[in-house]
C-alpha positions in Angstrom: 178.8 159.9 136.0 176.2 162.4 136.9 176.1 166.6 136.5 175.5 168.5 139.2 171.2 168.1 138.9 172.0 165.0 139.7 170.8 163.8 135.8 173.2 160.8 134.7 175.1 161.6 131.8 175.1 159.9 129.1 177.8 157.3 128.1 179.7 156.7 125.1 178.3 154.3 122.9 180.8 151.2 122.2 182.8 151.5 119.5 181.3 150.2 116.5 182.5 149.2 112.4 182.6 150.8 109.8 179.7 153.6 109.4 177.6 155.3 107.1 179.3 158.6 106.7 175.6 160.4 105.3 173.3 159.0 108.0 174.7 162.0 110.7 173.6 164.2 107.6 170.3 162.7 107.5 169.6 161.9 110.7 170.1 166.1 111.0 168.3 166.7 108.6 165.2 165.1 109.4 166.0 166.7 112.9 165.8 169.7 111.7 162.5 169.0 109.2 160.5 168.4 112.4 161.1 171.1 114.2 160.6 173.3 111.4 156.7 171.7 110.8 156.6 171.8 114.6 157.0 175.1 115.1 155.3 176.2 112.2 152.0 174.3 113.0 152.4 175.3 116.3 152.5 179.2 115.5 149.4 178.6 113.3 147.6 177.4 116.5 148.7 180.3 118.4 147.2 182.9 116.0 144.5 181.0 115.4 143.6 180.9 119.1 144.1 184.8 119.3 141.6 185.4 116.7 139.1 183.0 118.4 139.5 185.1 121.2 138.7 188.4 119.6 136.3 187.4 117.5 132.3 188.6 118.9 130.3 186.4 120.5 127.5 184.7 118.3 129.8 184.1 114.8 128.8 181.6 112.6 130.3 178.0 113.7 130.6 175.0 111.1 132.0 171.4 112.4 135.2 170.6 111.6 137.6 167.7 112.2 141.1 167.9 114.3 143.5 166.1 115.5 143.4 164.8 118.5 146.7 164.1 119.2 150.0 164.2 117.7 150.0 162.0 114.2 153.2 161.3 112.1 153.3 161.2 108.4 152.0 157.4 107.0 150.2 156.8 109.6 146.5 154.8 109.4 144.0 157.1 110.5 141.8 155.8 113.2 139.0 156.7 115.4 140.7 157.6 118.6 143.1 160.1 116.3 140.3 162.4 115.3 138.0 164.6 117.3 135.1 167.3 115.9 135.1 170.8 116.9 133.5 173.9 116.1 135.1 176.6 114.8 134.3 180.0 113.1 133.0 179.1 109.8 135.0 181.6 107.8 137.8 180.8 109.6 137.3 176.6 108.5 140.3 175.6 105.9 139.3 175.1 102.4 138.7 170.9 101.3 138.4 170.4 105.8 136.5 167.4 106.8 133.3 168.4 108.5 133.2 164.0 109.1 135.6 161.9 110.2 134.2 158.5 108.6 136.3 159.6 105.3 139.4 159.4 107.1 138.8 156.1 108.9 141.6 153.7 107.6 143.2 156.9 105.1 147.3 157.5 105.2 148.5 160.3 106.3 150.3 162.1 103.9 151.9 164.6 106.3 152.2 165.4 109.7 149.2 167.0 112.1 149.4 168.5 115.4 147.2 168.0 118.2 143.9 170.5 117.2 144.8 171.1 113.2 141.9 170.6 111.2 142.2 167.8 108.7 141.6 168.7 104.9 141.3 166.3 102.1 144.9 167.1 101.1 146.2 166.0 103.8 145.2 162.4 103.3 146.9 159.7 100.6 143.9 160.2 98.7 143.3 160.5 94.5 142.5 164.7 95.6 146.3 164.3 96.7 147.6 162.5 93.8 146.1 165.1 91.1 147.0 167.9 93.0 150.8 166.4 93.4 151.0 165.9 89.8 148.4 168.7 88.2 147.0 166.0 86.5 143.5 164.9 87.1 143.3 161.2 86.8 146.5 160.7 89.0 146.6 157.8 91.0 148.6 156.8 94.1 150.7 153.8 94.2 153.0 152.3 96.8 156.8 151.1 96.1 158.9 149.1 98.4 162.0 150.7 99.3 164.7 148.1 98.5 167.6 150.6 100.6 166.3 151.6 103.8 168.4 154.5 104.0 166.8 155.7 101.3 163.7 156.5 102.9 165.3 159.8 105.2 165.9 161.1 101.6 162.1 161.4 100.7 160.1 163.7 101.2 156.4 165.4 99.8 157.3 166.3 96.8 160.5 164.8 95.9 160.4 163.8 92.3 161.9 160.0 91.4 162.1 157.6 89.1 160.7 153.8 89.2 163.8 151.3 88.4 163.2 147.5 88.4 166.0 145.5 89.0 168.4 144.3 86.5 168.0 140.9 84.7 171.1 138.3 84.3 173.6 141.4 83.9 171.5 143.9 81.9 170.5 147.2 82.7 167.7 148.3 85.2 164.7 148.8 83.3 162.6 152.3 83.8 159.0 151.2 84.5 157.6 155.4 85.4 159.2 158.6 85.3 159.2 161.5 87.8 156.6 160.3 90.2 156.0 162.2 93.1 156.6 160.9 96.7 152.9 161.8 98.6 154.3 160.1 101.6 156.8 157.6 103.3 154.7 154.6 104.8 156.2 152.9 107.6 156.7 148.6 107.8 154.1 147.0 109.4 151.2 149.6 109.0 147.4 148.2 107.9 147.2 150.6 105.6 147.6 150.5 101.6 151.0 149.4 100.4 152.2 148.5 103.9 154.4 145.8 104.2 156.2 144.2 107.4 159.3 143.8 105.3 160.4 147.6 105.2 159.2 151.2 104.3 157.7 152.1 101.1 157.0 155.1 99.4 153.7 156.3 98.5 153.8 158.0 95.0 151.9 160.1 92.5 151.6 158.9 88.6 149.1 159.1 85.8 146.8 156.8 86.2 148.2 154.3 83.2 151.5 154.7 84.8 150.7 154.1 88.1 149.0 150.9 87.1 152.0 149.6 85.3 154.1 150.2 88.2 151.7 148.2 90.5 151.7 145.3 87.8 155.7 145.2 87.7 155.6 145.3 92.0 154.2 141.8 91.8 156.6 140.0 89.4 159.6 142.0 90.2 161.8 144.0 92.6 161.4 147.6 91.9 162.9 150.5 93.4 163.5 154.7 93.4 166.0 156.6 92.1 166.0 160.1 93.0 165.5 163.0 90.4 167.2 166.0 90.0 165.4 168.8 91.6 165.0 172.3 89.5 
């Protein structure tokens, strides 16, 4: 059946089993996430262009690596995503990569725009990890998410627990408390803590912790349960 532009419209989808009754939630929910940082970075570009224009001729300039296209949170940085341009040097964002080489093979812990600089917070990097936590010798460690489903409930920031799996009937064992979710990696990416299998979750933990929870990820099925959030 078409409309009146002559556009097709679309068709209902077959009727299927059973269904989540959350994943409309989250689906709208994550909806609604991205066009929030949409907009938002896209308003920063706007202003940031007005000032460019109205700024004198002659300014101090200072290099400073963007974007050069759109790039989704947990993605592997690579040369063809990154461009250098000059840009007022007062105006240049605080930690900003004046290099991409640094970048080269990094996650991305959040998303970018086409044109926004790229700062060393912005990358799955230890910078991130201790500012995540407040603790210096943070570290970043990736955990497989077991539930699938689980993954449209994390986000930067999000506070959870490490659980491996229970043992001939006993109770789930807590390997590290209240890490913090840096970012969600998708399956198949070349980056750190990839995996083909499914989406894992890159998380912030002392350093001690974050080394314990590696350990236990290669003799036994761990997973995240969700915190609280105060």
């Amino acid at each position: 059946m078409t409309d009146r532009t002559g556009t097709s419209a679309p068709t209902s989808p077959a009727r299927a089993g059973p269904r989540d009754p959350f994943a409309r939630l989250r689906e709208l929910a994550r909806w609604r996430r991205t066009v929030l940082l949409r907009r938002a970075a896209a308003g920063l570009l706007l202003l940031l262009a007005a000032v460019l224009a109205l700024r004198p001729p002659g300014s101090a300039t200072a290099a400073v690596v963007v974007a050069a296209r759109d790039l989704a949170p947990g993605a592997v940085v690579a040369t063809a995503d990154l461009t250098v341009r000059s840009w007022p040097a007062d105006l240049a964002p605080s930690g900003v990569l004046a290099d991409p080489e640094p970048a080269l093979g990094k996650v991305l812990a959040g998303a970018l725009r086409a044109g926004e600089p790229v700062t060393d917070l912005r990358l799955a990097v230890p910078v991130l990890a201790a500012a995540a936590t407040g603790l210096p010798d943070a570290a970043a460690v990736p955990v497989r998410l077991a539930d699938p489903d689980v993954a449209s409930l994390l986000t930067p920031g999000t506070r959870v627990d490490v659980v491996t799996a229970a043992v001939e009937g006993g109770a789930p064992r807590v390997v590290a408390e209240s890490a913090v979710v840096l970012t969600v990696l998708e399956p198949g990416a070349s980056g750190p803590g990839s995996s083909a299998r499914g989406r894992s979750a890159l998380v912030a933990l002392p350093r001690d912790l974050a080394t314990r929870v590696a350990a236990a990820s290669l003799s036994d099925q761990v997973a995240v349960t969700l915190r609280s959030q105060h």
